[in-house]
C-alpha positions as CSV (number, residue, x, y, z in Angstrom):
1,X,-275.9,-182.4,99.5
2,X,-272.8,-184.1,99.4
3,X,-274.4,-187.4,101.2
4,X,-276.5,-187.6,98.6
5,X,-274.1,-186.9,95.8
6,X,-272.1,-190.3,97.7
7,X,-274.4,-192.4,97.6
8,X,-275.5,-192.0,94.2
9,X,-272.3,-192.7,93.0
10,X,-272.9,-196.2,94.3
11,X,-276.9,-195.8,92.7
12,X,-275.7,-197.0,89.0
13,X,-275.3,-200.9,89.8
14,X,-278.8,-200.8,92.1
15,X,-280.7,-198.8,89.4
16,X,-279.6,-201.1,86.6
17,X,-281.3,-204.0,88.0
18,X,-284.3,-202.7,90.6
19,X,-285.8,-206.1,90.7
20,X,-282.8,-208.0,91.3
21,X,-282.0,-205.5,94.2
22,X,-285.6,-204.8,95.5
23,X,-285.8,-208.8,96.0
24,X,-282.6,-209.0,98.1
25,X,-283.5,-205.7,100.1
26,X,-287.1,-207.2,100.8
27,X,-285.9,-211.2,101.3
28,X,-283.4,-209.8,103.4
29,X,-285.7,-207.8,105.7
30,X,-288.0,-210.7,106.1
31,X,-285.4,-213.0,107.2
32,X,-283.5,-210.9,109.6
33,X,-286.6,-209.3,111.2
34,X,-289.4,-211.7,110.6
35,X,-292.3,-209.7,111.9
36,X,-292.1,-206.9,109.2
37,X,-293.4,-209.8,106.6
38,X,-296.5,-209.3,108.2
39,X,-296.9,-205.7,106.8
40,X,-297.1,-207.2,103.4
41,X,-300.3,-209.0,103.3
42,X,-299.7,-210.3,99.7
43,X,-296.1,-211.6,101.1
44,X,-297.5,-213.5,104.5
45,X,-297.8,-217.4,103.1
46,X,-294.7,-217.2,101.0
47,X,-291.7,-219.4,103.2
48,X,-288.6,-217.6,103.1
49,X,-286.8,-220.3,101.0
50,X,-289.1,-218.9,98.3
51,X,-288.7,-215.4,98.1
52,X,-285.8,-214.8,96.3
53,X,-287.3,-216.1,93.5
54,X,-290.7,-214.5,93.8
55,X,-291.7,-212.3,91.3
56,X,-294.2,-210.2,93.5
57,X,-290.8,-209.5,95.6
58,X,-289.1,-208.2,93.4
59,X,-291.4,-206.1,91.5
60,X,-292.0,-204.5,95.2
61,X,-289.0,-204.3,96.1
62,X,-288.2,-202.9,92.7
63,X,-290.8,-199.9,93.2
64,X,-289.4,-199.3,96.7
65,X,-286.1,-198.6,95.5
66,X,-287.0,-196.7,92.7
67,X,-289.0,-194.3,94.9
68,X,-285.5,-194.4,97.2
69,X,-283.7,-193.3,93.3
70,X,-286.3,-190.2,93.2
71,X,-286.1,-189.3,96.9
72,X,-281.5,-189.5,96.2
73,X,-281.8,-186.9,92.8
74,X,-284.0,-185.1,94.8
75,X,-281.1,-184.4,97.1
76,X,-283.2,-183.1,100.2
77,X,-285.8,-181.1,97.9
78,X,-288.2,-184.2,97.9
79,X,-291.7,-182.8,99.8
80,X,-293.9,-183.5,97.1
81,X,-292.6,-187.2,96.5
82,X,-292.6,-187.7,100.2
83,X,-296.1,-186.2,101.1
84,X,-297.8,-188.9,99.1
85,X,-295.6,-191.8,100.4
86,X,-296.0,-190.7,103.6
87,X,-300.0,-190.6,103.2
88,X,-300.2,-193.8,102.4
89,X,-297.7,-195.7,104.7
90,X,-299.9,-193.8,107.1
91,X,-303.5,-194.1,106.3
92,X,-303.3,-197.0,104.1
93,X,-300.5,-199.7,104.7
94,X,-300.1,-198.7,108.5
95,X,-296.5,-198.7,108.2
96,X,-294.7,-197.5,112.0
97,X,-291.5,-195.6,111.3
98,X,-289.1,-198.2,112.8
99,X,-289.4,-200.2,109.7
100,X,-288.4,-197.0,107.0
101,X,-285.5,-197.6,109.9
102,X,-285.3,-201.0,109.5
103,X,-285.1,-201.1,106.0
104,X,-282.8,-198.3,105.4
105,X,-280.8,-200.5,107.1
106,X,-280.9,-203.4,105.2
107,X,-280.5,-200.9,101.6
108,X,-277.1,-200.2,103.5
109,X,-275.8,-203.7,103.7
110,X,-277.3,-204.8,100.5
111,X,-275.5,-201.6,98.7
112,X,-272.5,-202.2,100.6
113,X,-272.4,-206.1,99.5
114,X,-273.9,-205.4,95.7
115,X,-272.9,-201.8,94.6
116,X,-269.4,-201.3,96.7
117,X,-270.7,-198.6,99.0
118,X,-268.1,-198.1,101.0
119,X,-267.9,-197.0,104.7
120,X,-268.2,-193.4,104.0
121,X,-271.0,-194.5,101.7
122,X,-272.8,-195.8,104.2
123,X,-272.1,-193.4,106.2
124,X,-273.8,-190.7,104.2
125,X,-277.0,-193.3,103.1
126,X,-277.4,-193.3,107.3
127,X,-277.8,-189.8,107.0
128,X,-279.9,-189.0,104.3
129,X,-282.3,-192.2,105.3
130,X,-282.3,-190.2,108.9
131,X,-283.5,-186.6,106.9
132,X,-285.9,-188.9,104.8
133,X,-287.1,-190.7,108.0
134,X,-287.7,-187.7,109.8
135,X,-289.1,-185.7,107.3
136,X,-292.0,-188.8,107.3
137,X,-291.8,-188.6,110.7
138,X,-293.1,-185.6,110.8
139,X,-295.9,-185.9,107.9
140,X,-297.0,-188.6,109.9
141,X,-297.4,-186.2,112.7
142,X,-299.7,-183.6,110.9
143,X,-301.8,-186.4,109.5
144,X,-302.0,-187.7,113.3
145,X,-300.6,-191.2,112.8
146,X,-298.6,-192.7,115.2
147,X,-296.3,-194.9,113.8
C-alpha cells in the first residue's frame, strides 16, 4: 500500500497532461528498444524523428497511462481492470510480458525526469509494476498464453 501511495504523489504532473507523457513514454520505448515498435502495427512506418509529434502516439500513450492511473488508485485491488487488459494483450495484441517490463521501465525514467520521482519513488513504481506484471503474468497463464 504504501508503494502505491508514493508513487501517486508523483501521479498529479503525469495525469495533468496524459498525452504529453504517453508520447514521451512510447517515443522513448521505441527508441531505446527498437523492436517493441513492431508491436504497434499502426506505429511501424512512422521514423523516430517523428514521433514526438505524432498524434496517434500520444493519444496511445495517453490511454496506456491512464489505465497505469486506475491500476495505482486501485492500490493492489485491481483484478477486474487487469483481467481485461490482460485478455487482450494476450489474445489480441500478442504482447510477451518482457515489454509490460520494458515499459515499466521507461514510466520510471520518464516520471523520474518529468514528475520528480525520486529514488524511493522509483523504487516503489519497481514494485508495484512487479505485482502488476505478475499478476498479468499469471492471467496470461490461465488463458494459456505464453508471453
Amino acid at each position: 500500500m504504501a508503494d502505491f501511495d508514493m508513487v501517486l504523489k508523483h501521479w498529479g504532473p503525469v495525469e495533468a497532461d496524459y498525452a504529453t507523457h504517453g508520447n514521451m513514454v512510447l517515443t522513448r520505448l521505441f527508441t531505446e528498444h527498437p523492436d517493441t515498435q513492431k508491436l504497434f502495427p499502426k506505429f511501424v512506418g512512422i521514423a523516430q524523428g517523428d514521433m514526438a509529434g505524432n498524434e496517434a502516439i500520444s493519444a496511445h500513450g495517453a490511454t496506456v497511462l491512464k489505465k497505469l492511473g486506475e491500476l495505482l488508485k486501485a492500490k493492489g485491488n485491481h483484478a477486474t481492470i487487469l483481467k481485461p487488459l490482460a485478455n487482450t494483450h494476450a489474445n489480441k495484441h500478442k504482447i510477451p510480458i518482457k515489454n509490460f517490463e520494458l515499459i515499466a521501465e521507461i514510466i520510471g525514467k520518464v516520471m523520474a525526469e518529468k514528475a520528480g520521482l525520486d529514488a524511493g519513488g522509483q523504487q516503489a513504481l519497481r514494485n508495484v509494476m512487479a505485482t502488476v506484471i505478475a499478476d498479468i503474468e499469471a492471467e496470461y497463464k490461465v488463458l494459456g498464453f505464453k508471453g
